[in-house]
C-alpha positions as CSV (number, residue, x, y, z in Angstrom):
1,X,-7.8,-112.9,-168.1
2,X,-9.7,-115.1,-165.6
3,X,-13.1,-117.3,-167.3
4,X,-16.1,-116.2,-165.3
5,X,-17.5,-118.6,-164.3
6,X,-14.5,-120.4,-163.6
7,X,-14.4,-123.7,-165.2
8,X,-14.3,-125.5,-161.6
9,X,-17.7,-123.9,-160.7
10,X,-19.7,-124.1,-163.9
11,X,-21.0,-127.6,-163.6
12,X,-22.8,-126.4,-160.2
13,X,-23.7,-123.0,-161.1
14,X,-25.6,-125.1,-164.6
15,X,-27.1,-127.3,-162.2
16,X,-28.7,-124.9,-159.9
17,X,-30.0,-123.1,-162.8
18,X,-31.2,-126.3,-165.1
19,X,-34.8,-126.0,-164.0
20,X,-35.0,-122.0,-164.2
21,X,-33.1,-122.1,-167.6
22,X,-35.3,-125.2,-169.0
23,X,-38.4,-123.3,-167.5
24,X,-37.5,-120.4,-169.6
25,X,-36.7,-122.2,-172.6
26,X,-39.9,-123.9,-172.6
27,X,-41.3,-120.5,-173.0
28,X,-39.5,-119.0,-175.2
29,X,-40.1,-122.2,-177.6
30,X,-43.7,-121.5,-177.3
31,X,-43.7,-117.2,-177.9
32,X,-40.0,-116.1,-179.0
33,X,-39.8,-112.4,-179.8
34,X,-39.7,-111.0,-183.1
35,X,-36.4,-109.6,-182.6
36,X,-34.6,-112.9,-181.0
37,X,-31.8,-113.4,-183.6
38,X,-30.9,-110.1,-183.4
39,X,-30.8,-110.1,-180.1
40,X,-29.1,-113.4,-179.6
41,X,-26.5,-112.3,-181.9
42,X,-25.8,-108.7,-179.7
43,X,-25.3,-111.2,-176.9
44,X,-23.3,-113.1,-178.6
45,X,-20.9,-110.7,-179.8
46,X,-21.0,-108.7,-176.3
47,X,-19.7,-112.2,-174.4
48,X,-17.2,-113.0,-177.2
49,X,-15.5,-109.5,-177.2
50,X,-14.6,-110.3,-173.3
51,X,-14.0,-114.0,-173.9
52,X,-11.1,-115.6,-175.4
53,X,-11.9,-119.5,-176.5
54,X,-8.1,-120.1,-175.6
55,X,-8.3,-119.4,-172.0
56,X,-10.7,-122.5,-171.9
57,X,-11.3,-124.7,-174.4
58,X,-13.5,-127.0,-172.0
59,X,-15.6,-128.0,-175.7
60,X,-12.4,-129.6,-177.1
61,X,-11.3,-131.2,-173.8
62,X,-14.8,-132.6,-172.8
63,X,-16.9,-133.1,-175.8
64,X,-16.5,-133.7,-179.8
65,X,-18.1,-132.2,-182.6
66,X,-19.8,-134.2,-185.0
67,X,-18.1,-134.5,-188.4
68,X,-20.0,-134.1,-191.6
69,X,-18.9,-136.1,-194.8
70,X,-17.8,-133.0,-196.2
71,X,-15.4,-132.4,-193.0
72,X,-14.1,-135.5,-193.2
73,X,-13.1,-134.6,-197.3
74,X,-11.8,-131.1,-196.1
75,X,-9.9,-132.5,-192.9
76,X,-8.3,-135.6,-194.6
77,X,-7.5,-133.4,-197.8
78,X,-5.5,-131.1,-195.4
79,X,-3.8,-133.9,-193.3
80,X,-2.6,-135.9,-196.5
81,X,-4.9,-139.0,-195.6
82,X,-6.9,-140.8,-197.9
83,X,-10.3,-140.3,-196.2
84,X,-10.8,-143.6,-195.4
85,X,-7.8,-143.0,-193.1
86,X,-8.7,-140.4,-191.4
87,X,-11.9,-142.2,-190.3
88,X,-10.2,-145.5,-188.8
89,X,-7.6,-143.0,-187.1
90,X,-9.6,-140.7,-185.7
91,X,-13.3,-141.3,-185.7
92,X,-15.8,-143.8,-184.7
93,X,-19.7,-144.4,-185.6
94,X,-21.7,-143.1,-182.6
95,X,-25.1,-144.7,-182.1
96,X,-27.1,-142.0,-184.1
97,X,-24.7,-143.0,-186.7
98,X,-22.5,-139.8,-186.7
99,X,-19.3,-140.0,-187.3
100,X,-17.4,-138.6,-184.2
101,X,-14.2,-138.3,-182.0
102,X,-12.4,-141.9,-181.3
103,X,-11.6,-139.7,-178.0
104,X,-11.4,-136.9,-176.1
105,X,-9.6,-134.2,-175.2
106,X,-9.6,-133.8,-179.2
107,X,-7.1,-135.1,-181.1
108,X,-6.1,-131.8,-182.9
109,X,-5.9,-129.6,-179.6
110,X,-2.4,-128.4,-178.6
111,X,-1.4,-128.0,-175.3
112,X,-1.8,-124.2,-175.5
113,X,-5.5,-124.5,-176.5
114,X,-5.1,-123.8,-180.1
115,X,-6.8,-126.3,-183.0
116,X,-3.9,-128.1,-185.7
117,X,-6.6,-128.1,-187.9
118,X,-8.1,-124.4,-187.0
119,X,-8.4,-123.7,-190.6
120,X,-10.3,-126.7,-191.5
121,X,-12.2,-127.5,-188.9
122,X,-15.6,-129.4,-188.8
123,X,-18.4,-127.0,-189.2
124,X,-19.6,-128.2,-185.8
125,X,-16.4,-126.8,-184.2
126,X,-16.6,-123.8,-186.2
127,X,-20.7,-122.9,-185.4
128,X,-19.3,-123.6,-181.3
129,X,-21.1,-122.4,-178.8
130,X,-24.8,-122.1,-181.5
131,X,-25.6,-119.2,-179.6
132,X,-25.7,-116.7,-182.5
133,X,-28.1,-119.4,-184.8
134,X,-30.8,-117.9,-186.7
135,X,-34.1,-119.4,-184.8
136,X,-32.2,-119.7,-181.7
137,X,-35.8,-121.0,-180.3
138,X,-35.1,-124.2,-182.2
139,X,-32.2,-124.8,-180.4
140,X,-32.6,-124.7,-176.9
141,X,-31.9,-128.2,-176.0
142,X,-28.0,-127.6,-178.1
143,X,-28.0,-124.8,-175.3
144,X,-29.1,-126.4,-172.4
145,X,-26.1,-129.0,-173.0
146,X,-23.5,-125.9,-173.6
147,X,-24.0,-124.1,-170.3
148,X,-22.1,-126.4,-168.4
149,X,-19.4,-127.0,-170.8
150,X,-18.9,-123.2,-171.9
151,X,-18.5,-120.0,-169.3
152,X,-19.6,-117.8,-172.5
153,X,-22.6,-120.0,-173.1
154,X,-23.2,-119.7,-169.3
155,X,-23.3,-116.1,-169.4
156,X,-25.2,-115.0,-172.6
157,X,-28.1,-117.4,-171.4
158,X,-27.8,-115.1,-168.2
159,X,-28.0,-112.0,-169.8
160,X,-30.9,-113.3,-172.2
161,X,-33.2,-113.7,-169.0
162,X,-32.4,-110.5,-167.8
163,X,-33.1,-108.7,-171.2
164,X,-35.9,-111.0,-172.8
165,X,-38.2,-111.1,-169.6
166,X,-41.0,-113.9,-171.0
């Protein structure tokens, strides 16, 4: 099945939107409807029943989750690495001080999409696109970066504007 958008137009298509979508945001940060994780999460599931994650995988080729201390436990635990070892391998300090990806595409993505370490995944890869978050308000600027990574992300923030007029 072919992504809408396709990934070769979604970097534009997020750019000519940025100021409408950050527009938007802004308000909905300021007066966000009583119902807005229930209908985030309708959204949500609507776009992921039509969307299949392994038809893209832009997120694992373009950007890398952060990976908690409890990841790294879980991940090295499943690899047969000492944890230590899975860090110098794998990771690096970022300059937030979060441990994340040495480099990208990911490491653990095959070349048919799919994740080596699907089943233990960092919870950051695992929560991927956000977009069904309780107080989705909150994150709005987590959003704002998705849209041009993520077709799906793309397409529930267009169907939010046309069903949560603000």
């Amino acid at each position: 099945m072919q992504l809408k958008p396709d990934l070769s137009e979604i970097n534009k298509l997020a750019k000519d939107k940025n100021n409408e979508n950050k527009k938007y945001f802004d308000k909905l940060k300021k007066k966000p409807p009583k119902n807005l994780d229930y209908i985030m999460q309708e959204l949500h599931d609507s776009e992921f029943k039509k969307t299949n994650c392994l038809n893209c995988a832009n997120c694992c080729k373009t950007t890398g989750p952060l990976f908690t201390s409890a990841d790294v436990e879980r991940i090295s635990k499943h690899l047969r690495l000492k944890p230590q070892q899975f860090i110098s391998q794998y990771l690096r300090i970022d300059e937030d001080q979060d441990y994340v990806l040495q480099k990208l595409p990911c490491s653990f993505l095959d070349h048919d999409n799919t994740c080596f370490i699907y089943e233990v995944r960092p919870k950051a890869c695992r929560e991927f696109p956000h977009t069904d978050r309780k107080k989705f308000q909150q994150i709005t600027a987590i959003t704002m970066k998705n849209i041009p990574i993520c077709p799906a992300v793309y397409n529930i923030v267009e169907e939010m504007k046309k069903k949560i007029v603000l």
